[in-house]
N, C-alpha and C positions, 0 to 999 in steps of 0.2 A: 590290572593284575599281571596279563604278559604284555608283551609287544606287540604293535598290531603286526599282521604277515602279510606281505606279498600273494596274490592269489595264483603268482604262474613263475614258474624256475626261470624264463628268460626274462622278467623284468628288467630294468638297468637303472639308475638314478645318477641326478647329475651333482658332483661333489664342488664344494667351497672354490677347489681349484679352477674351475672348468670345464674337469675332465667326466666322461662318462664311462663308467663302469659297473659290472654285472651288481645287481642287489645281492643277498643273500638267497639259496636256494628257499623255495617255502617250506614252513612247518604242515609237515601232512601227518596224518597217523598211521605212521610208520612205528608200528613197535607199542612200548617199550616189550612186550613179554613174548610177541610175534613179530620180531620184523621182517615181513613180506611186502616186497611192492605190489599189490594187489592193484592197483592203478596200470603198472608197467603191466603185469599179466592180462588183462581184459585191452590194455592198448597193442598189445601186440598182432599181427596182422596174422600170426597161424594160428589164432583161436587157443580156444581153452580147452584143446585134446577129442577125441575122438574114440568111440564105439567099434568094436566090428561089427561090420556089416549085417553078421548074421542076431545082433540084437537090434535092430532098427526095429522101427515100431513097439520094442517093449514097454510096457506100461510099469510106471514109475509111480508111487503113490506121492502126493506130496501136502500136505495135511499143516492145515495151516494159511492163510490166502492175504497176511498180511506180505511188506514189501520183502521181505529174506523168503517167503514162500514162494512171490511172484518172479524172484531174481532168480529161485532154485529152479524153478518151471521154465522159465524163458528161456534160459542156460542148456537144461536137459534137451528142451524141444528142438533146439538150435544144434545139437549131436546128433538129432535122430532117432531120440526115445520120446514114448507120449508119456505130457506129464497128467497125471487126473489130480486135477488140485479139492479139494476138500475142505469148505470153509464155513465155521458156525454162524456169522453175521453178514457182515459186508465185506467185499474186498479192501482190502486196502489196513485190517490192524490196528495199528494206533495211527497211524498215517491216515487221519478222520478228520473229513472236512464236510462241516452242516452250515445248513439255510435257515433263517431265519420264518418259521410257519407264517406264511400269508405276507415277508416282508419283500424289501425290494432284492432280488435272484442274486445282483450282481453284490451281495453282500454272503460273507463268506465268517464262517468262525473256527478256528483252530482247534478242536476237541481234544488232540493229543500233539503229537510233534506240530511244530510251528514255526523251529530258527533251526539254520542248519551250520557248520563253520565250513570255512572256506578248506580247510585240510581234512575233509572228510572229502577225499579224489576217487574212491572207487566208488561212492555215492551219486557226487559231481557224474560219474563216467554216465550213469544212467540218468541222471536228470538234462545234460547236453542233447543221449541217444534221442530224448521222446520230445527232444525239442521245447522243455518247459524254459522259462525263465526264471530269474530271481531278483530281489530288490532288498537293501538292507533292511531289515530288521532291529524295530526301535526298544532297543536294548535301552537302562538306566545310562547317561554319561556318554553314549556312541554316537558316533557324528554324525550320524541322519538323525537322531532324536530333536525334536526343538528344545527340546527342557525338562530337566527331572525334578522336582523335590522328595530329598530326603527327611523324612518326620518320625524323629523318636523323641520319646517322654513328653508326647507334645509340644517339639519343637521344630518347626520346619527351615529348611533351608534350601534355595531357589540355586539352582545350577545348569549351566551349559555343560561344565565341562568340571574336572575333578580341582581344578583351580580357582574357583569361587567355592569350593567349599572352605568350612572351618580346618585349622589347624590340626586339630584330631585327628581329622579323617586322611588327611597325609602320612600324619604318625602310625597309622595302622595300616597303610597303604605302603609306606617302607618297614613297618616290622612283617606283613607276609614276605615280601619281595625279602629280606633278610632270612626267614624262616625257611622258607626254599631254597634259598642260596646255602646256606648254614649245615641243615636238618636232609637236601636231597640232590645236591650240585646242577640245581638249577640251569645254571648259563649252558654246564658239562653237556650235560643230558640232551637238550636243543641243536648246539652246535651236531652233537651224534645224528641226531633225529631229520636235521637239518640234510648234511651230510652223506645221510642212509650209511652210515659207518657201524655197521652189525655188531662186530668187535667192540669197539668200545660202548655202542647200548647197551651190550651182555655183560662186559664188564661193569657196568655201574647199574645196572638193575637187578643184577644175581645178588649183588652185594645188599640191594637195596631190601628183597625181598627175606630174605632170609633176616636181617635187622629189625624191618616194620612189619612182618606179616601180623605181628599178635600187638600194634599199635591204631588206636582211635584215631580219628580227623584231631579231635578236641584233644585228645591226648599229647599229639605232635606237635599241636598249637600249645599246650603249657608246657612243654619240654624242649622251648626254643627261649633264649634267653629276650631276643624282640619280642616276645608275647607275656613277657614278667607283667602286666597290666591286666586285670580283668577286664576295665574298662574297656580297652582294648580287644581284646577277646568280643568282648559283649557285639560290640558296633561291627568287630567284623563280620558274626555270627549272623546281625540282624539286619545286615546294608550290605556287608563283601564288597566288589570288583566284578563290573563285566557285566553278569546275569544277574547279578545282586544277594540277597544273604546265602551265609554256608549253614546257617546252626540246623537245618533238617538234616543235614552230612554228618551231622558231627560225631554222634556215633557209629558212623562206619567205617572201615577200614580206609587208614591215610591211603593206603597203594590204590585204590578206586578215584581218590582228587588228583592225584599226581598223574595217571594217566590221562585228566584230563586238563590239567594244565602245562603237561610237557608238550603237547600235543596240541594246543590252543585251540583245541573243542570250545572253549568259553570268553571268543573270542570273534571279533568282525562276522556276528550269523548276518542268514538272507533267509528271508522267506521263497515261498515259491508262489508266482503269482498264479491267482486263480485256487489255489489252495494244494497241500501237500499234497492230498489222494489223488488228485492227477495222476501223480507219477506210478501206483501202482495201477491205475485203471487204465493207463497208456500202452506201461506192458502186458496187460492182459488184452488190449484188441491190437497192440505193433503187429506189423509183418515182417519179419528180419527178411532183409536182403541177400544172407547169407545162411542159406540152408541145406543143411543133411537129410536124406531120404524125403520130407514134407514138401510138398510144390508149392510153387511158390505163389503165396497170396497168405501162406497158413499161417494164422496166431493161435493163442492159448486159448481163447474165445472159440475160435474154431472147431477145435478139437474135441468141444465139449459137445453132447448135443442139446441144443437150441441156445448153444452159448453160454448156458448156465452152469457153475461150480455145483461139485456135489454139495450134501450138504452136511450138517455137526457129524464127527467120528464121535461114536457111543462106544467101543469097543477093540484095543487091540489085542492078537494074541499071535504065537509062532505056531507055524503048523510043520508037516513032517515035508523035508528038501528045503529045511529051514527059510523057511519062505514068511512075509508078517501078511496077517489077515487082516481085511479092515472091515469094520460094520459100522454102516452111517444111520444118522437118526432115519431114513426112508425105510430102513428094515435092508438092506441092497448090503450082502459079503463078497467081497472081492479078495482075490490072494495076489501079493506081487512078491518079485525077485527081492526089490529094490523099494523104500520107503523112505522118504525127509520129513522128521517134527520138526514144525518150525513156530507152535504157537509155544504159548508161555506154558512154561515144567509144570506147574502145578496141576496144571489140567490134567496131568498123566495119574495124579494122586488122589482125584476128585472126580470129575465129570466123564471121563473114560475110563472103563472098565479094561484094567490093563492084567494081563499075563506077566508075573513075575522075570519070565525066560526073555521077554524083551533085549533085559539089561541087565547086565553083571551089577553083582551086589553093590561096590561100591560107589558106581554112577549112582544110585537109586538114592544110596545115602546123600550123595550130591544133589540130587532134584531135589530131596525130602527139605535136605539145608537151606534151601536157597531164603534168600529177603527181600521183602520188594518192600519201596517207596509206594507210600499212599500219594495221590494226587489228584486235586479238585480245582475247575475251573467254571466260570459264570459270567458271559459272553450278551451284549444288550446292544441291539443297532440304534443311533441315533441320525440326527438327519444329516448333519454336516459336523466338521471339524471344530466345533465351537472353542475349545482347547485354543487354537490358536488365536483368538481375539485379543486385543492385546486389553489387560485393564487399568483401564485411564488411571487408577491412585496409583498402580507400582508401576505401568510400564512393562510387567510383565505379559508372560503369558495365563491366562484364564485356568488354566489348569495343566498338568504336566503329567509324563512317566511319572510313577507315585514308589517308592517305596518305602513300606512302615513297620511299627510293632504293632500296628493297630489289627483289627482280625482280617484284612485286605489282604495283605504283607506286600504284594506285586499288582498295579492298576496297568495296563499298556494301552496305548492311544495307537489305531491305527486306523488309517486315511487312506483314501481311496483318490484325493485330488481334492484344492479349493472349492467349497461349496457343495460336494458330493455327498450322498448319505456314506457312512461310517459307524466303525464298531469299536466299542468297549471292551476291554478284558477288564471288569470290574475287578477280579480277584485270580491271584495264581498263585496257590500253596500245594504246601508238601509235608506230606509226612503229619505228626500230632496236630499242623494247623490244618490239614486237608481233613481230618477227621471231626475236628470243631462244627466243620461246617456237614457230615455226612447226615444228622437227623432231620435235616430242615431241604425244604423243598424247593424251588426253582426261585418261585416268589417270595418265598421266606429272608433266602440268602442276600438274592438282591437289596431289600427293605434293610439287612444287616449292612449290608457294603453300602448305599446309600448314606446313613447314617455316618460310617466311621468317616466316606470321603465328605463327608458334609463338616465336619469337625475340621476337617483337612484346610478344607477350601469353603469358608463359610461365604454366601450369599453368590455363590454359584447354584445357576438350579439344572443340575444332571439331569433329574428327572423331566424336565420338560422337553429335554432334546430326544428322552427315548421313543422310539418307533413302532416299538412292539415286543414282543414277552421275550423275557430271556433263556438262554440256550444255558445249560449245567450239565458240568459231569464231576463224578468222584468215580475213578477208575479203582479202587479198591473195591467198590461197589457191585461194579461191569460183571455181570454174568461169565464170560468168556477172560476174565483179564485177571480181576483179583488183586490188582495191585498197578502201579504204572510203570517201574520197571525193577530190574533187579538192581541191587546194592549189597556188594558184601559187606559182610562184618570181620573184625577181627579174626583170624582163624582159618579163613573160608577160602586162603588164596589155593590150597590140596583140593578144594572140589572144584573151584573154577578150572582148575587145571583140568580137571578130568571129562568134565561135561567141553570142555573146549577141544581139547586134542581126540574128544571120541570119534572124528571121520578118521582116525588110522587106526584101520580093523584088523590088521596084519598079526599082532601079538591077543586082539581076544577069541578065547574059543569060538568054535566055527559056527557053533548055534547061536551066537550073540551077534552074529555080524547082520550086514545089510539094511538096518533100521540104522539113519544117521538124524545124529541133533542139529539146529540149525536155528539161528533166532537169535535178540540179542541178547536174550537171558545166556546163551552158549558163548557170548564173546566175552573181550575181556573191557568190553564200550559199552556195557547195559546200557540204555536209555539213550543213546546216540543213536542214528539210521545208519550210520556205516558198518557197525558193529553185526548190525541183522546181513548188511551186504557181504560184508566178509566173512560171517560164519556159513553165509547160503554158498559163497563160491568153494569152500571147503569140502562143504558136500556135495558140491556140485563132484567136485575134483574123487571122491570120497566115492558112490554112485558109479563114476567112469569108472572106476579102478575097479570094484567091485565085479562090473560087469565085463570085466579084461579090455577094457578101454587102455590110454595112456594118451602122455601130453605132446604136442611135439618137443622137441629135443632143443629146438631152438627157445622156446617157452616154457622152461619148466613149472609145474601148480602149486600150491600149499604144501602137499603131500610129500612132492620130489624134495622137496626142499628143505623136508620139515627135520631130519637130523641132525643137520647142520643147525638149525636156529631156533631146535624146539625148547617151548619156556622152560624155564627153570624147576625142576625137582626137587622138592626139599624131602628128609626125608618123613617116613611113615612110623618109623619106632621110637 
C-alpha cells in the first residue's frame, strides 16, 4: 500500500552507478494536523523543561496507568513533581500481554497492541530507553512472513509476496495507490512529512480537511474514478494492503486512513520481544539517571507506597482554589493542583462520577461524541511451528498468515524458533465482525475458528497441535475500555480538535483549568502507541506550564510551539 521506510535518517544506498548516497529521510509521524518533532524534543539533551523549585514534591494526580499515563508520570517525576498514578486493572492499558493458564511461561499472547511501525520515533524513544527489543512482525505479504493465503468466496490463493497473486489483486492494489494519489496528493504529503517541511503539510492538509471532513473511508473509495469497480471495492475492503482488510474503516472518516497511511503507521511493524507490557512495567520500576529534587535510585514504583498504584477513580469533582478532587474505589479523597486523564473518555461518562465544572461545555460534547472500534481476539498455544512443514502434494507450506470473509477474517502464526512451542491468533476482527463473536465464550469461538480454518486448509489437524485453553478478548466488552480505540466519524474532526489541543489552558476560564486530557483517544493516532505518547508529552508540557514551570529556550514543547502549527480550525457557524 506505501513504500517500505528506512528506519533511520542516516541510511544510505548504493545506486546502479556505483555511487552511494543518502536514502530518503524516514517517514515518522510527523504531522499531518500537529507537526511536532516530538522525537527531537525528548532527544534533546536540556530535557523537557522544569518546575520551580518551590513546587518539587507537588503531587500530580495522573489517573489512568495505561502507557500515556506511564509516559505522563515518568516525565513529571523526572521534573521533580510526584506522580500518584491511579489505575483500575493492571498497569500497562491496552499494551496487555497474557500467559497461557498452566502452559509453558515463555509463551506470550497479544491481548491488545501487538505491531508497532517503525515511524512511531517518540515511541521507539521509550522502547530504546528501557532497553526492550523488537522483531518483525508477521503481517499478510511482509517479508519475515513465510506465506499468506488469501481466501475469498472460497477460493484460496498461496502467496510469498503480492506477485503470485491473481491479476485482481494488482488492479486494486494500483487503483488505492491512484485513489491517494488523485483524491489526497499522496507522493505531496510524504515528501512534506518526509522532509518535516511544516509549510507545505499545512498547506495541503488545511486544504484537505476542510474538503473531507464530512467524507466516509467508503465514500472516498467511490469518488475516485480507480474505484469505478465494486469488485474492486469489495476485495479491498476484505483483503486491503499491509495489515489486511479496510471494510471495518469504512465508515469512518477518510482523514482517520490518510493519517495513517501518510505516515506508514501500516507499514514494516515489530513486535516487542517478551511482549508489549514490558514497556510500560519498565517505566514504572526505571530509575532515570537524570533527576530533579528525587535521589537517586527513585522510580514510579517507588514513590508509591509498597509499590503499589492507587486504585479505580470513582469520582471527580473541582473544589474551591480550583483545585480537582479525586476518590478512588478504596473510599481515600485526595485534592491536587494538577491532574492527567489519560484512560478512555467514556469512563468520564459512565463509571466516574464526574462534576460538570471539570470541563467546559464543548469538550464534554467532544468526549460524549467520541467512537470507538469494537475488537476481538482468540489466542491458542500450540507445540511447534507446524505451519511451516512443507506438504509433500503442493510443496507448500502447511498453513499460512490466513486472511478471509470467513468469520476468522485475520489468522497470524507467530514462532518462537524451529521446534519451539508457539502461538496462534486464531482470529482478529474489528468492528460488526468483532461483535459476531461477543456472545460466545473462549471455547465456543475457538470450535467456530476451528471449523472456518478447517474449510481453509482441509486435512490439517490445528487442533492436535494445541497445548492448552485459549486466551479471548472482546475489548468493547472490557469493564474499564468499552471499546478498543477511537475512530472518528464524519463530522468529528471540531471535537478532535478540542479534546487534542485541551493541554493549552491559556484562553479557558480559570476554573476549568489544571485537569489535562491525555491518551489516545486525545490524539489525532487513536489506536496507535504513539498517539497515547505524544498526547502524554503535551500534558506533560501542559502540567509544567500550569505550575509556572517553562521549557528551556533551546528545546521548545508542544505548547511553545503550538501557534505556529496549531491544527487547523474550521469554523463553528
Amino acid at each position: 500500500m506505501t513504500s517500505t521506510v528506512p528506519t533511520a535518517a542516516q541510511e544510505h544506498v548504493a545506486h546502479a552507478d556505483g555511487g552511494i548516497r543518502p536514502a530518503q529521510p524516514p517517514l515518522t509521524m510527523f504531522g499531518p494536523d500537529f507537526p511536532f518533532a516530538y522525537d527531537d524534543f525528548l532527544a534533546h539533551p536540556a530535557g523537557l523543561g522544569a518546575v520551580p523549585a518551590t513546587e518539587h514534591g507537588t503531587e500530580v494526580a495522573v489517573i489512568g496507568g495505561g502507557l500515556s499515563g506511564l509516559v505522563t508520570a515518568y516525565e513529571l517525576m523526572k521534573m521533580g513533581l510526584k506522580p500518584v498514578v491511579y489505575e483500575a486493572d493492571q498497569l500497562g492499558g491496552r499494551l496487555r500481554t497474557a500467559s497461557f493458564e498452566g502452559g509453558d511461561p515463555a509463551l506470550r499472547a497479544e491481548m491488545g497492541a501487538m505491531r508497532f511501525p517503525p515511524s512511531s520515533t517518540a515511541l521507539r524513544h521509550y522502547i530504546g530507553l528501557t532497553g526492550l527489543e523488537t522483531r518483525p512482525f508477521p503481517n499478510p505479504l511482509a517479508p519475515g512472513t513465510p506465506s499468506t493465503v488469501v481466501d475469498l468466496k472460497g477460493e484460496s490463493h498461496y502467496a510469498h509476496t503480492l506477485e503470485d497473486l491473481p491479476p485482481v489483486y494488482h488492479q486494486v492494489m494500483d487503483a488505492w495507490n491512484a485513489c491517494l494519489e488523485e483524491g489526497a496528493d499522496f507522493a505531496a504529503m510524504q515528501r512534506a512529512i518526509r522532509g518535516r517541511d511544516v509549510p507545505r503539510i499545512r498547506e495541503i492538509w488545511s486544504r484537505l480537511v476542510e474538503k473531507l471532513d464530512n467524507q466516509t473511508f467508503y465514500g472516498f473509495l467511490c469518488d475516485s474514478p480507480a474505484f469505478a469497480s465494486f469488485r474492486h471495492r469489495e476485495i479491498f475492503g476484505q483483503v486491503g494492503f499491509g495489515t489486511g482488510g479496510w471494510d471495518t474503516d469504512f465508515p469512518n472518516s477518510i482523514l482517520e486512513i490518510l493519517r495513517v497511511v501518510y505516515t506508514g503507521a501500516d507499514d514494516d511493524h515489530q513486535g516487542i520481544v517478551g511482549g508489549s507490557q514490558l514497556l510500560p512495567l519498565r517505566l514504572w520500576e526505571r530509575e532515570p539517571d537524570k533527576l530533579v529534587h528525587w535521589q537517586r535510585g527513585t522510580s514510579l514504583k517507588s514513590l508509591h507506597p509498597g509499590g503499589a498504584h492507587r486504585p479505580a477513580v470513582t469520582r471527580l469533582r473541582r473544589t474551591a482554589g480550583n483545585r480537582v478532587t479525586v476518590t478512588d474505589a478504596a473510599g481515600d479523597t485526595r485534592t491536587y493542583r494538577a491532574a492527567v486523564f489519560t484512560a478512555q473518555s467514556w469512563l468520564l461518562l459512565s463509571r466516574i462520577d464526574c462534576d460538570d465544572a471539570l470541563l467546559p461545555i464543548d469538550h464534554w460534547t467532544a468526549v460524549e461524541r467520541t467512537h470507538y472500534m469494537e475488537s476481538s481476539k482468540l489466542f491458542v498455544p500450540v507445540d511447534r511451528p507446524f505451519w511451516l512443514d512443507q506438504d509433500p502434494r503442493t510443496g507448500r507450506d502447511t498453513m499460512s498468515m490466513t486472511l478471509t470473509d470467513r468469520m476468522t477474517r485475520g489468522t497470524y502464526l507467530l514462532d518462537n524458533g524451529p521446534d519451539e512451542p508457539a502461538v496462534i491468533c486464531l482470529s482478529y476482527t474489528w468492528c460488526d465482525d468483532s461483535l459476531k463473536w461477543l456472545p460466545l465464550g473462549a471455547n465456543e469461538r475457538m470450535e467456530v475458528m476451528l471449523k472456518s480454518l478447517g474449510e481453509i486448509y482441509p486435512g490439517v489437524d490445528i487442533r492436535g497441535h494445541i497445548t492448552g485453553n485459549p486466551l479471548t478478548v472482546s475489548w468493547e466488552d472490557e469493564p474499564y475500555f468499552l471499546g478498543a480505540f477511537k475512530a472518528n466519524l464524519p463530522g468529528h474532526y471540531r471535537y478532535q480538535r478540542r479534546l487534542f489541543t485541551h493541554f493549552m489552558q491559556e484562553a479557558l476560564p480559570a476554573d476549568r483549568r489544571g485537569l489535562f486530557l491525555a491518551g489516545d483517544d486525545i490524539s489525532w493516532t487513536a489506536g496507535w502507541a504513539e498517539g497515547a505518547v505524544q498526547t502524554a508529552l503535551n500534558a506533560v508540557w501542559g502540567v509544567m506550564h500550569h505550575l509556572g514551570g517553562a521549557t528551556d529556550p533551546t528545546n521548545p514543547g508542544p505548547g511553545d510551539a503550538f501557534e505556529e502549527i496549531a491544527p487547523v480550525a474550521l469554523p463553528e457557524d
